[in-house]
C-alpha positions in Angstrom: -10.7 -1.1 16.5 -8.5 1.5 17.7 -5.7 3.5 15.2 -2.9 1.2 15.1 0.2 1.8 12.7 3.4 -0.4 12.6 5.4 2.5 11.2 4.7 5.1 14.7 4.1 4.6 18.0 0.9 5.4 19.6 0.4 9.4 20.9 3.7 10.0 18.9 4.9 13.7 18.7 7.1 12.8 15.9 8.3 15.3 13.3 8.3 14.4 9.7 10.4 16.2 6.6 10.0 15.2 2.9 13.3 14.5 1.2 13.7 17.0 -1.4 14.0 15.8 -5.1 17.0 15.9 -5.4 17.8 13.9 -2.8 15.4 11.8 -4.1 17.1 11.0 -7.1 20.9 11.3 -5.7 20.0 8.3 -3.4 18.7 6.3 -6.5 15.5 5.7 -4.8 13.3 4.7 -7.4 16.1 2.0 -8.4 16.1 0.5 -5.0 12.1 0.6 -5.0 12.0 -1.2 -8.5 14.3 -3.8 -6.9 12.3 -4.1 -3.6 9.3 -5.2 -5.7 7.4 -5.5 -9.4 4.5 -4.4 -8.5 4.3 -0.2 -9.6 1.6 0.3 -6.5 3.9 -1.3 -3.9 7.3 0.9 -5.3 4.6 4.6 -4.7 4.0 2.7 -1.2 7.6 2.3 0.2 8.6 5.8 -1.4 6.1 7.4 0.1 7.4 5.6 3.4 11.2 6.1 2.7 10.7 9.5 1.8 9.6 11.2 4.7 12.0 10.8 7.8 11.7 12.0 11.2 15.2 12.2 13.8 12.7 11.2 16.6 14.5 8.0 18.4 11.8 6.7 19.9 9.6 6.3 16.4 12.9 4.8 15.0 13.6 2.3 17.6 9.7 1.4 17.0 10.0 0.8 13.9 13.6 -1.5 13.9 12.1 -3.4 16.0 8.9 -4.4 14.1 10.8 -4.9 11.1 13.2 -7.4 13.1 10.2 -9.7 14.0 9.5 -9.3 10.3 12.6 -10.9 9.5 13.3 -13.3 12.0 9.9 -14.6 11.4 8.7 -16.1 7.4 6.0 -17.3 8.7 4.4 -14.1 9.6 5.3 -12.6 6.1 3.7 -15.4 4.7 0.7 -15.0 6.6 0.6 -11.1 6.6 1.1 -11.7 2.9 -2.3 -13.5 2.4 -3.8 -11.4 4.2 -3.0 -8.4 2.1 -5.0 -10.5 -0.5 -8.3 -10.8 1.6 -7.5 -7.2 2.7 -7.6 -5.8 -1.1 -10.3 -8.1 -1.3 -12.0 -5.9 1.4 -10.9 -2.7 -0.2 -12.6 -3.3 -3.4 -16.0 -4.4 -1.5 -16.0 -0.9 0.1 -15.6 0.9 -3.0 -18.7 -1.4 -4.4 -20.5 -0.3 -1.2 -20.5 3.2 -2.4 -21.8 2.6 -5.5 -25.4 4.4 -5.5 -26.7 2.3 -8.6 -26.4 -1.1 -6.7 -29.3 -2.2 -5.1 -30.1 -1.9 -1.4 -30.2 -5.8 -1.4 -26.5 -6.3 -2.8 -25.5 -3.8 -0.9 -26.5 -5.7 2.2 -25.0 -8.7 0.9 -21.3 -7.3 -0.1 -21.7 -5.9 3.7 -21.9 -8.7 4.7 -19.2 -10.4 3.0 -17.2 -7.6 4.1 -17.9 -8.4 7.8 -17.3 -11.8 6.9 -13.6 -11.2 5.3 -13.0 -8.6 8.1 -13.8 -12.2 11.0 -11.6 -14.0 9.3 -8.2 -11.2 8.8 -8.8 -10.9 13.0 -8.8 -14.7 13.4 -5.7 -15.2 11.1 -3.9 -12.7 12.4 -4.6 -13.5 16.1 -3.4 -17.3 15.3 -0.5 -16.1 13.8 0.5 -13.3 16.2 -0.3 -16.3 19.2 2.2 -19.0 17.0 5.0 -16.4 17.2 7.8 -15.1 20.1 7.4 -11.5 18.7 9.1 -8.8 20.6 7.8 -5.8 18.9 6.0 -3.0 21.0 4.1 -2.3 17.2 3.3 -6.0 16.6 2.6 -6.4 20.4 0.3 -4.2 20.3 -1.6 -5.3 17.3 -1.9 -9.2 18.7 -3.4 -7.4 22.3 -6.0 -5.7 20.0 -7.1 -8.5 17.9 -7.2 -10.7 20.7 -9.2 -8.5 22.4 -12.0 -7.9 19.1 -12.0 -11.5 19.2 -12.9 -11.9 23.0 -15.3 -9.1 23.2 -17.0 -9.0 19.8 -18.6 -12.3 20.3 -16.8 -13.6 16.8 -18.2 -17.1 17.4 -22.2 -16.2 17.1 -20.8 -13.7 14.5 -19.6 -16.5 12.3 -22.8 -18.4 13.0 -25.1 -15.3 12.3 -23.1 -14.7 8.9 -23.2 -18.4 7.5 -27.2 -18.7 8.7 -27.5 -15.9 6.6 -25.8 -16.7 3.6 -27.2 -20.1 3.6 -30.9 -18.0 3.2 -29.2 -16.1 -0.1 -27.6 -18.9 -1.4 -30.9 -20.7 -1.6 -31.9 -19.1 -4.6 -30.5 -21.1 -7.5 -33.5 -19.7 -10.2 -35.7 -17.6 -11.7 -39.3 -18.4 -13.1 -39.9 -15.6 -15.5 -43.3 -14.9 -17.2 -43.4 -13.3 -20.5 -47.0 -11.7 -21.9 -46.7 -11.9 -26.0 -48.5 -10.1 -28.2 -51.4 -11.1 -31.2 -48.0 -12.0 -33.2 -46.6 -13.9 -30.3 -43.9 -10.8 -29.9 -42.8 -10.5 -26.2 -44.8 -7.7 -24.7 -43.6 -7.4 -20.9 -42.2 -9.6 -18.4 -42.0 -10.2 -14.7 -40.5 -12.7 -12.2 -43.1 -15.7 -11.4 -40.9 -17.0 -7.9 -37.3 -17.6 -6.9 -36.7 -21.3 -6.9 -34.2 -23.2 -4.7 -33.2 -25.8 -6.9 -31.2 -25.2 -10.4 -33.8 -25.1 -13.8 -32.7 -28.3 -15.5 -35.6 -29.2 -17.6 -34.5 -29.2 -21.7 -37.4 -29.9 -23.3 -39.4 -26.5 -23.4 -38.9 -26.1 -27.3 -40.6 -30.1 -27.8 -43.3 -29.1 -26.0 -43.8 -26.1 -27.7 -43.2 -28.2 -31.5 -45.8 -30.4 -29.3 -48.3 -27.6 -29.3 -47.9 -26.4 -33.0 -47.9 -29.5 -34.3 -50.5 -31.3 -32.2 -53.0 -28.5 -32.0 -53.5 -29.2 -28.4 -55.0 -26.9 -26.4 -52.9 -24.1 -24.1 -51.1 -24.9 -20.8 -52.0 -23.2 -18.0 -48.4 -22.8 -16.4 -45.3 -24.0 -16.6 -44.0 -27.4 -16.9 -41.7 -26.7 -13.9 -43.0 -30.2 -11.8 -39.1 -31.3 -10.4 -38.1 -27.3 -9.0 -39.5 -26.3 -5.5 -40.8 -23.0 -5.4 -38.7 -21.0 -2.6 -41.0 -17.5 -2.2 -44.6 -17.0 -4.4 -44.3 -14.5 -7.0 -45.4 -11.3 -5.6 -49.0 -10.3 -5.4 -48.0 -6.6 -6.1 -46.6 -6.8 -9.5 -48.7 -4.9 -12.1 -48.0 -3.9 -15.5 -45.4 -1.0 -15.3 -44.9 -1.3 -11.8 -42.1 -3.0 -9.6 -42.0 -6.0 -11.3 -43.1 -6.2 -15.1 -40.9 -4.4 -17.9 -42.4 -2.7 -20.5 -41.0 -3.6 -23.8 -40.7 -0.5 -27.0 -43.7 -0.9 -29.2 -42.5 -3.3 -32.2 -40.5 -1.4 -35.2 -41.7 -2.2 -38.8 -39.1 -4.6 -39.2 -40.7 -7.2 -36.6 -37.6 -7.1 -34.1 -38.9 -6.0 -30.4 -36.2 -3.3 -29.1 -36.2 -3.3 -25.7 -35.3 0.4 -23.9 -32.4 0.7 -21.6 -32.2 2.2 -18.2 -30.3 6.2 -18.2 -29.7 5.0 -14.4 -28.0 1.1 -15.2 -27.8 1.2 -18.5 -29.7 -2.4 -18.4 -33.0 -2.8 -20.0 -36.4 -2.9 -18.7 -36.3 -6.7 -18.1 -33.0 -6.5 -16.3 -34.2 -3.7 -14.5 -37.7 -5.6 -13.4 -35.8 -8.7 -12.4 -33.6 -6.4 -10.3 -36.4 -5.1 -8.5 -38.3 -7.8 -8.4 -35.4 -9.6 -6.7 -35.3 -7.1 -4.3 -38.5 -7.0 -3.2 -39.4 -11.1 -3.1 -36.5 -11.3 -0.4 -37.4 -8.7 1.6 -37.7 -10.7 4.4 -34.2 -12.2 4.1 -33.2 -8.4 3.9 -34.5 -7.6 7.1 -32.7 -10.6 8.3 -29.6 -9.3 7.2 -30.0 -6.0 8.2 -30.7 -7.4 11.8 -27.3 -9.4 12.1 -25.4 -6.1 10.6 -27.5 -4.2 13.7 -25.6 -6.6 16.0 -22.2 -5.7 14.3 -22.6 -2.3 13.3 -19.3 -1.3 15.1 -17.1 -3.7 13.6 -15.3 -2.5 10.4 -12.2 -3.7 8.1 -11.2 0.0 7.2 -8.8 0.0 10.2 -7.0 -3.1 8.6 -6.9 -1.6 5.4 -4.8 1.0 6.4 -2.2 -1.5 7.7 -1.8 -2.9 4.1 1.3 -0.4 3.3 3.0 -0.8 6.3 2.8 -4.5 5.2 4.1 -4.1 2.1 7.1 -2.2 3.4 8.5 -4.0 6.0 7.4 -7.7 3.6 9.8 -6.5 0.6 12.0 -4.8 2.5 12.9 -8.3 4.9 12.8 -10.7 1.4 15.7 -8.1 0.2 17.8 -8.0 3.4 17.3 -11.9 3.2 18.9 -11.8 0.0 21.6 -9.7 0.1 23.0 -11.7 3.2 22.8 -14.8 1.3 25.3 -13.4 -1.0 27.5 -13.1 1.5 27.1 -9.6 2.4 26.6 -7.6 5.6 23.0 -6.1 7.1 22.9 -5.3 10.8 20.3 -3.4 12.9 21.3 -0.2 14.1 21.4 0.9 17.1 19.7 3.8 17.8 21.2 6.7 19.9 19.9 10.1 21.0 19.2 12.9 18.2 21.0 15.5 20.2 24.2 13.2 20.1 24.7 13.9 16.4 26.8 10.7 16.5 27.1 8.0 13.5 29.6 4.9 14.4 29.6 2.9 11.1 32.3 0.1 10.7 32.0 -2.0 7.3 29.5 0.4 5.3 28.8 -0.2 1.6 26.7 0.9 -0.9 23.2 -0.5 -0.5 23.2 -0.6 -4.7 25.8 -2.6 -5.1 24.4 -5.4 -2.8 21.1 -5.4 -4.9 23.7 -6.1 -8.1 25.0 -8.6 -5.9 22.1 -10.2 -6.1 20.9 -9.8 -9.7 24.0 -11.8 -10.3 26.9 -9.1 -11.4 30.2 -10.3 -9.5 32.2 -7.9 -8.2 34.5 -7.1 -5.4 32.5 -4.8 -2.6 35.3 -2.3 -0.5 33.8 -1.5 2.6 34.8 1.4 5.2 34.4 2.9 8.3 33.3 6.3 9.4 32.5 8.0 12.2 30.8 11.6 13.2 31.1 12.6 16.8 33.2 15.6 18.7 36.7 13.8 18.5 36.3 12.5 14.9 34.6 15.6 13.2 31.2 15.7 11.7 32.9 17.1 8.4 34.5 14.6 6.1 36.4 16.4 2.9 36.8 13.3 0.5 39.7 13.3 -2.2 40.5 11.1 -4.7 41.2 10.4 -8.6 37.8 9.7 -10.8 36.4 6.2 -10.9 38.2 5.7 -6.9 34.7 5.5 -5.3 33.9 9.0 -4.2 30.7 9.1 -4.9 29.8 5.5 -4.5 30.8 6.2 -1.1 29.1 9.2 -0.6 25.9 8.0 -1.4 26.9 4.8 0.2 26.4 6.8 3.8 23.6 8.3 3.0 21.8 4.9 2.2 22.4 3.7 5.2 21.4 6.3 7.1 18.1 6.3 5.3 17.7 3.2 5.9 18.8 2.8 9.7 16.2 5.9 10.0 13.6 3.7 8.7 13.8 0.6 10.9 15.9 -1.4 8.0 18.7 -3.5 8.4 22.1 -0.9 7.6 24.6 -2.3 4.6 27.1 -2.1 7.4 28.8 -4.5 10.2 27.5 -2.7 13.1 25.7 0.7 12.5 25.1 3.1 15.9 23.0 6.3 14.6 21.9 9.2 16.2 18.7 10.1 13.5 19.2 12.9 11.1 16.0 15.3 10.8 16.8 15.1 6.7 19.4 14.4 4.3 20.4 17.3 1.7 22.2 16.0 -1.5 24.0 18.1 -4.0 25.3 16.4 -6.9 26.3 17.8 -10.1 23.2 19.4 -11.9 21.4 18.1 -14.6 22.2 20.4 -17.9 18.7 21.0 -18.7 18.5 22.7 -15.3 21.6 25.1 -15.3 20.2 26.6 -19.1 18.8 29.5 -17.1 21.4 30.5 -14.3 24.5 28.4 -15.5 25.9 25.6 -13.8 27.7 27.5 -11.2 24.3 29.7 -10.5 22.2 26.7 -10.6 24.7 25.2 -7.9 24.7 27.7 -5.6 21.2 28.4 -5.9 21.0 25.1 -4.8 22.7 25.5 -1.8 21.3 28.1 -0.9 18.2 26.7 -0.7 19.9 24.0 1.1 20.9 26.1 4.4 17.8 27.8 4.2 15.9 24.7 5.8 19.0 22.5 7.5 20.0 22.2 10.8 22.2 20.9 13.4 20.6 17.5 13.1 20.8 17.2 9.4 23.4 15.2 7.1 24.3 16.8 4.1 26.1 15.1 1.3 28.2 17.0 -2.0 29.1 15.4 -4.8 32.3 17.4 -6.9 30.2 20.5 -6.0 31.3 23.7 -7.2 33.6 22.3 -9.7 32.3 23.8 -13.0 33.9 27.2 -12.5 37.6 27.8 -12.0 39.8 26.3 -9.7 40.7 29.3 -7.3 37.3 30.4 -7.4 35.8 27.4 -6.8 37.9 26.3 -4.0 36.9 29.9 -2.5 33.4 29.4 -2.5 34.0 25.5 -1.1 35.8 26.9 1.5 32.9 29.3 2.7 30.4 26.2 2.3 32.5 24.0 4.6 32.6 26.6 7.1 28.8 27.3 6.7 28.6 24.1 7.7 30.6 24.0 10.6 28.9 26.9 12.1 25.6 25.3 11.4 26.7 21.8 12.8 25.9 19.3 10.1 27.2 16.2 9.6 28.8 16.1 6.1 30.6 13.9 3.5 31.7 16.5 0.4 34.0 14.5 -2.0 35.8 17.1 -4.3 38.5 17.1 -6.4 40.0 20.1 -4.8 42.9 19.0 -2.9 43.8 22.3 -1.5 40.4 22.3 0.0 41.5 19.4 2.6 44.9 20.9 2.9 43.8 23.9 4.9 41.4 21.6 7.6 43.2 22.8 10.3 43.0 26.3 9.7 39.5 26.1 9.5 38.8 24.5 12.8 40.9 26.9 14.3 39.3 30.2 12.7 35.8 28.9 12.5 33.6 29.0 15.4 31.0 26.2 15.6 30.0 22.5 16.1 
């Protein structure tokens, strides 16, 4: 099966940057995960995803799309979402198959369930894929691939092969064991006398055995085993010590047999011999399996597997658009415009947090605002305003939805046009437990620093009542230095302060500042 991800196009040249910590934790990240989802393995998944971000359109427009077949569609999340089931089932099959301890003959047979579970993830994914108007190059391209496994990899002999074969295994519904007993009728050693396809039932071993002691008849040669079938002869190889008898400790003074365990299982020598014994009774059906597997040998689930966090991400992320808009709120899809544009058109943007409280049942009233980067609007927005006024709700607001544009989600906005951001830098205030070494005013513009070190002209930037620890007049002159930094560099920029004097001298700025 060729490499196939939902998240990139094929032969992508895409660009990826991590989202620094910071940035991280400004966005409230790991509060929107915890609301996506429960589950603490699906929260690492879409972080992992969320967190790296690349301003390549195309890979953005990719992914938008797929994720708006996800929502228009429940009936492929429902079905996608079973088969993540059967596909974890699959996962934890592979990890048995490396497991040196098991024996060659369960290895076979999880194999072959494997292929098994792998048959039916194509099938139920081609039905659904056929049942569906997708649009999607990513999901396109998934349904041409499974349809053409199922076409070419002859799935229909397959399916007979694997149920002939499992009918063979599943024969086997018992064991005839023989014990050897001592002078003091103490078991001795043991080994298997046939694998039986019918169920043991008899229940009346222990009356003939009271018949024997009681009776003083004579001693039965064999078993009383006249109802069960006998599916393959005990082999003729089995000696004492050997493949299939185990050897049991010599008998301590206090009468009670101990049997020895295994250093390699951990199971004693009985388990062991029955193990072995197993093994080497169905070698035939073995070889049978091995020849239906020599058929296959190309086809593997591992490919699938690596399609279960895509899933995940665009499953939770589609119930959670779902449910905001039920509340009444606005999620659009954005439309995606060239990187080099450096353009953001956003008309009715909120915060994407306050939509989740939305729907954990807080009522509240939700302002929402428009704003727009391009030549004639500015790329540098200078937000003032008293405390508690929404500055920073804002702020981060933006950077939400560009995140999320950036990431194929429905935007918290009206209508949402975005030329993609190569990252997003955040500097809010510092917490104190950082500044103990540099102060807060070092720590914040060490911070920066750092910032401009690794931005560029296709990078957002958003600060949060930076630079307001130290004194008025000097903090206003190093804002004023950061804003024209910025300009220079070309970043688009949201820096909500409550230095008024700072937006006051705009103009001057533009004039005496040479940049983008």
């Amino acid at each position: 099966m060729a490499e196939i991800s939902l998240l990139n196009p094929q032969n992508s040249k895409a660009v990826f940057k991590s989202l620094t910590k910071e940035s991280i934790n400004d966005l409230s990240l790991d509060f929107i995960c915890k609301a996506l989802t429960k589950s603490e393995y699906e929260q690492n998944v879409i972080m992992k995803i969320m967190t790296e971000i690349t301003d390549d359109a195309e890979t953005v427009k990719y992914r938008g799309d797929v994720f708006d077949d996800f929502l228009r569609f429940p009936k492929l999340r429902d079905s996608l979402a079973q088969l993540l089931e059967e596909l974890n089932d699959l996962r934890d099959i592979s990890r048995f198959q490396k497991d040196t301890e098991a024996s060659s003959l369960w290895k076979l047979i999880n194999r072959l369930r494997e292929i098994d579970g792998y048959v039916n993830c194509i099938t139920k994914i081609k039905e659904c894929l056929e049942s569906l108007d997708i649009k999607s190059e990513g999901l396109l391209t998934l349904k041409k691939e499974v349809t053409d496994i199922y076409a070419n990899s002859g799935f229909p002999q397959l399916k007979a092969d694997i149920n002939e074969t499992f009918a063979k295994v599943q024969k086997v519904k018992s064991i005839t064991i023989g014990v050897n007993l001592d002078d003091l009728l103490r078991p001795k050693n043991a080994g298997i006398l046939s694998l039986n396809d019918k169920a043991f039932t008899s229940s009346g071993l222990m009356q003939h055995f009271m018949k024997f002691t009681n009776n003083g008849d004579e001693i039965h040669f064999g078993t009383d085993i006249s109802d069960i079938k006998k599916f393959h002869p005990s082999s003729p190889k089995f000696k004492e010590n050997d493949i299939g008898i185990g050897t049991l400790d010599a008998v301590p003074t206090n009468g009670n047999p101990h049997i020895t365990s295994s250093g390699l299982t951990g199971a004693d020598p009985l388990s062991d011999s029955l193990k072995k014994a197993v093994t080497d009774i169905m070698r035939k059906t073995v070889r049978d399996i091995q020849s239906v597997l020599t058929k296959y040998v190309n086809i593997s689930g591992y490919t699938l597997s690596a399609l279960m966090p895509e899933i995940v991400f665009y499953i939770r992320w589609a119930e959670l658009v779902e449910k905001i808009r039920a509340k009444g709120l606005a999620m659009c899809k954005p439309e995606i415009l060239p990187s080099e544009n450096r353009e953001i058109f956003a008309k009715g943007v909120y915060n994407l947090k306050l939509g989740i409280k939305r729907v954990n049942g807080e009522e509240f009233n939700i302002v929402a605002n428009d704003i727009d980067f391009d030549d004639e609007s500015g790329r540098i927005y200078i937000l003032t305003g008293p405390n508690r006024g929404g500055k920073t709700t804002f702020t981060q607001a933006v950077g939400l939805a560009v995140l999320l544009a950036q990431n194929g989600i429905y935007a918290p906005c009206r209508e949402l046009k975005i030329s993609p951001c190569d990252n997003i830098f955040t500097h809010f205030p510092a917490d104190e437990n950082d500044t103990v070494d540099l102060g807060r005013l070092g720590e914040e513009s060490k911070r920066l620093a750092e910032i401009f070190d690794i931005a560029t002209e296709n990078s957002m930037l958003l600060l949060n009542e930076s630079l307001a620890t130290t004194n008025v007049s000097e903090g206003l002159f190093i804002a004023k230095d950061v804003v024209r930094a910025m300009r220079y560099l070309g970043v688009r920029s949201v820096f909500n302060t409550h230095m008024h004097d700072l937006a006051k001298n705009l103009d001057e700025m533009n004039t005496k500042t040479e940049g983008k």
